[in-house]
C-alpha positions as CSV (number, residue, x, y, z in Angstrom):
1,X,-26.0,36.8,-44.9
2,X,-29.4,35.8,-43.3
3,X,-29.8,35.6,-39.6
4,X,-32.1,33.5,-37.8
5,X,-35.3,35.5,-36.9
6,X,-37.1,33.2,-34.3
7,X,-36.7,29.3,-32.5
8,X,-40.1,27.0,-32.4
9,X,-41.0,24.4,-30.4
10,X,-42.7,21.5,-32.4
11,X,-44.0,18.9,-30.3
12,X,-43.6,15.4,-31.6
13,X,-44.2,11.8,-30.5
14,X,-40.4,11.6,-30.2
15,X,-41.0,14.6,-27.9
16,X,-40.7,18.1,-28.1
17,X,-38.3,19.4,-31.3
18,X,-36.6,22.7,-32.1
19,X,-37.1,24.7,-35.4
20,X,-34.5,27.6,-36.0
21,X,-35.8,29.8,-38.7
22,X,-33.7,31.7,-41.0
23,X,-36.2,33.7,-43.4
24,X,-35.7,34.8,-47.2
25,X,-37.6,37.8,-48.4
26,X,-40.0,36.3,-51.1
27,X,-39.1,32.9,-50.5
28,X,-39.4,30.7,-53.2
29,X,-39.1,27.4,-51.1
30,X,-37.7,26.3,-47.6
31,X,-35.1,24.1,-46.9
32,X,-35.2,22.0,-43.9
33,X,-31.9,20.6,-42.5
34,X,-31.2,17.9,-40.0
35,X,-28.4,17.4,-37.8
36,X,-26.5,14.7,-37.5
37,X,-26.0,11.9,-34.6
38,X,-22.7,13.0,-33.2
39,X,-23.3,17.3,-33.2
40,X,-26.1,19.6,-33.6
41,X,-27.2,22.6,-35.5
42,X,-23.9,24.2,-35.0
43,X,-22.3,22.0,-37.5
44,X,-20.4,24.7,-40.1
45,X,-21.7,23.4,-42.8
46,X,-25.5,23.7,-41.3
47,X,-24.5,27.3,-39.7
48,X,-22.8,28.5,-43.7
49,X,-26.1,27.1,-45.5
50,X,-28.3,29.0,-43.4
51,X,-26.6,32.4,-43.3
52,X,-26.0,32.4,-46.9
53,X,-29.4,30.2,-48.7
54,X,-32.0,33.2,-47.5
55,X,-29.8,35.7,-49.6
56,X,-31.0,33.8,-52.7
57,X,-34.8,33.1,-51.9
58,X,-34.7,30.1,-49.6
59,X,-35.7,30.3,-46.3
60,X,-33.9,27.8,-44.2
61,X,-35.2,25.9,-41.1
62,X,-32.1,24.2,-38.4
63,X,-34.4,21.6,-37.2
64,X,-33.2,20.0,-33.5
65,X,-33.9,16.4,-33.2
66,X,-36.3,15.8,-29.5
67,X,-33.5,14.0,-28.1
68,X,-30.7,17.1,-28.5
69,X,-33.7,19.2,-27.3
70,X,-33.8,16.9,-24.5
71,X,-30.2,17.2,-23.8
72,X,-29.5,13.8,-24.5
73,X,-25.8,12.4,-25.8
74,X,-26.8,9.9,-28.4
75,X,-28.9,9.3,-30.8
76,X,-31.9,7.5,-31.1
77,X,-32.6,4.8,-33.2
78,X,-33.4,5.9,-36.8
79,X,-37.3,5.1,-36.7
80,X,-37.5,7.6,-33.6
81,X,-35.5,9.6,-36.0
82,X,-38.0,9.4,-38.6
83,X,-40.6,10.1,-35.8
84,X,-39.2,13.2,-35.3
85,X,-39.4,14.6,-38.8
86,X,-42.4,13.6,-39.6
87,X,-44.1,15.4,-36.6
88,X,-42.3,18.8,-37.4
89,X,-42.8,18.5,-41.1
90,X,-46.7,20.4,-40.8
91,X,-44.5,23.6,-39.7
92,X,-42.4,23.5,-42.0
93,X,-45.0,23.3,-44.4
94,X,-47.4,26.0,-43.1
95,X,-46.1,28.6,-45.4
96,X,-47.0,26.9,-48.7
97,X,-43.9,26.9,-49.9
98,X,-42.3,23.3,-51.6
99,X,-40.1,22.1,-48.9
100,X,-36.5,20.7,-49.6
101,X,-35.7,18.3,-46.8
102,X,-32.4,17.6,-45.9
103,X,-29.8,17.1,-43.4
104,X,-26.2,15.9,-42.7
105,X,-24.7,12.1,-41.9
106,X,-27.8,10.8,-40.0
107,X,-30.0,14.2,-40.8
108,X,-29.5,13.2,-44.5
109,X,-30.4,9.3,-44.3
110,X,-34.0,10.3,-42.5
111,X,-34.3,13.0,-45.2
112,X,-34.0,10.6,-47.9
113,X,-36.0,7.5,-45.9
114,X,-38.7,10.3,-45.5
115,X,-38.9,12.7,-48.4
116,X,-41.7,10.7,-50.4
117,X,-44.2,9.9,-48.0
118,X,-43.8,13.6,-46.6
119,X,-43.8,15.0,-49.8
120,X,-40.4,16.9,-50.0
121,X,-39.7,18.6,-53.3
122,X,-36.0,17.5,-53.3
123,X,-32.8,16.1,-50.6
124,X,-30.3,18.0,-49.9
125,X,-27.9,14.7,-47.9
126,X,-24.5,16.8,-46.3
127,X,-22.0,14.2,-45.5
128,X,-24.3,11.2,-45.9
129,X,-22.6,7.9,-44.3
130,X,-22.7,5.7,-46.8
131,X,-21.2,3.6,-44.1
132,X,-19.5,3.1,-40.9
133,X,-15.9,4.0,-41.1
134,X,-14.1,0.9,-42.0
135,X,-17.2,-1.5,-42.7
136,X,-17.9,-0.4,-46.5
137,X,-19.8,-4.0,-46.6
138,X,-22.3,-2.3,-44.1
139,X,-23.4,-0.2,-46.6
140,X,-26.6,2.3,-46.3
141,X,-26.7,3.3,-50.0
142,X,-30.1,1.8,-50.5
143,X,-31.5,4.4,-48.6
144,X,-30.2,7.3,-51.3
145,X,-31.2,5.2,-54.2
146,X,-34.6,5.2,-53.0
147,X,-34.8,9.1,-51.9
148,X,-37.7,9.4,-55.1
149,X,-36.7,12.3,-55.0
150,X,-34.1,15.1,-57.1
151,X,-31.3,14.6,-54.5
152,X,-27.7,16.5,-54.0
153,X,-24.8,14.8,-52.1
154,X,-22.6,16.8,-50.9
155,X,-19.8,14.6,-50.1
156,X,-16.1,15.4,-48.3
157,X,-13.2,13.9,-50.9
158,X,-11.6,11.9,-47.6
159,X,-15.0,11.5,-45.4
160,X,-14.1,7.8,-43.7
161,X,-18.2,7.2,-43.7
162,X,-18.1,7.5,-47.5
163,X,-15.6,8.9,-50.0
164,X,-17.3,10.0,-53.0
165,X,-15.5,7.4,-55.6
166,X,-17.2,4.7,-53.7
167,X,-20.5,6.0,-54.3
168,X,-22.5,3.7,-56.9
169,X,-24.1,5.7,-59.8
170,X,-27.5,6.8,-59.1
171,X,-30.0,9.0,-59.8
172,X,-28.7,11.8,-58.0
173,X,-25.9,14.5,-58.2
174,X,-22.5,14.5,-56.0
175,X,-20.4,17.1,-55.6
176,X,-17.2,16.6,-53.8
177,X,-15.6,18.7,-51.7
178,X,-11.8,18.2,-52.1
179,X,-10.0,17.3,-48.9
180,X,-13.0,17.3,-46.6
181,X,-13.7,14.7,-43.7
182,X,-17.0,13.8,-42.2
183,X,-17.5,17.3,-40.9
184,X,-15.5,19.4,-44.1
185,X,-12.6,19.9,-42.0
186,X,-9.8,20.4,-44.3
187,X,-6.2,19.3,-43.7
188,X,-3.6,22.9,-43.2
189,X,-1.7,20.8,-45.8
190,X,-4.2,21.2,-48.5
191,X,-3.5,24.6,-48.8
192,X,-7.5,25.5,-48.7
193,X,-9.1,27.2,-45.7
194,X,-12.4,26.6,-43.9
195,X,-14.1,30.2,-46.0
196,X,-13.2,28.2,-49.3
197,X,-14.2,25.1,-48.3
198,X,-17.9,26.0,-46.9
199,X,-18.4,28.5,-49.9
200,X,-18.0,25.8,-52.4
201,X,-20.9,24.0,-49.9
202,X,-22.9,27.0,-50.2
203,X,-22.3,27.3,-54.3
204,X,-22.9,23.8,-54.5
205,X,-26.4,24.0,-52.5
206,X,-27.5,27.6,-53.7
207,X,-26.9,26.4,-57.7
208,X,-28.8,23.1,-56.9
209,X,-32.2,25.2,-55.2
210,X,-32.1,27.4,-57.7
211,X,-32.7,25.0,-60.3
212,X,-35.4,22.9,-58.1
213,X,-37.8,26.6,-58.3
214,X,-36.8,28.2,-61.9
């Protein structure tokens, strides 16, 4: 299990940001996550990617948004978002390395609006909200269709912002995770715990990198 080695602050014109870093020995590439609008980098899908990717040659950078740096309770709007990543991306770069950029519910939609312009070598999209719970006619898949990008959904099986049978076939690869909700809580009834349920994440994510640096 990796551990995270050193926090950076990245100013931004959204204002100042917040890079965890979670180092692999001989990385092969880095994979930058996002949070998402209602939580922070202590999401358990976030915390399980990072502790186990550097184990397998990806160093993984938790990236804070400037206004959960700023100790703020909601969210910007997504172009301040976008503002954001873009003005910590040149760290996450300065290595070399090709970058994966990724993220979960509204981490995952500025990874995919983002990842061409900036470069990103894949998305990795963790619980992306294909659209508000209840308002599937609000839908935001236009935003994954257009990643540009090889892209990996990760998707709970009962998420209310997007269960994986609604999602439209696309040029990108879904993997379900049976049971989950919007943050991969599983139901006691389903007879699967939380271990299970975020190694199959972490399977699902460390498979998927692999193949992006054979």
């Amino acid at each position: 299990m990796g551990r995270v080695s050193r926090v950076e602050i990245v100013r931004t014109e959204a204002g100042d940001a917040r890079v965890s870093w979670w180092p692999a020995d001989k990385a092969r590439g880095v994979l930058a996550l996002g949070h998402g609008a209602g939580g922070g980098i202590e999401a358990r899908d976030l915390k399980a990617v990072a502790e186990v990717l550097p184990a397998h040659g990806v160093t993984v950078a938790l990236v804070e948004q400037p206004w959960r740096v700023a100790g703020k309770k909601v969210a910007p709007a997504p172009r301040t978002l976008d503002v954001g990543w873009r003005g910590v991306w040149p760290v996450l770069e300065k290595a070399g390395l090709p970058v994966v950029s990724g993220g979960r519910s509204a981490g995952a939609r500025v990874a995919c609006r983002t990842a061409v312009e900036l470069g990103a070598v894949g998305v990795l999209a963790l619980s992306f909200p294909l659209h508000p719970p209840g308002r599937p006619e609000r839908s935001r898949v236009q935003e994954l269709l257009d990643a540009g990008v090889p892209t990996l959904v990760v998707q709970g099986g009962n998420d209310p912002f997007g269960r994986p049978d609604e999602f439209p076939d696309g040029a990108y690869e879904l993997v379900e995770v049976p049971h989950g909700d919007h943050g991969f809580a599983v139901p006691k009834r389903a007879g699967v715990g939380e271990a299970e349920t975020l190694q199959m994440i972490t399977d699902a994510v460390r498979d998927w990198t692999r193949r992006r640096w054979e």
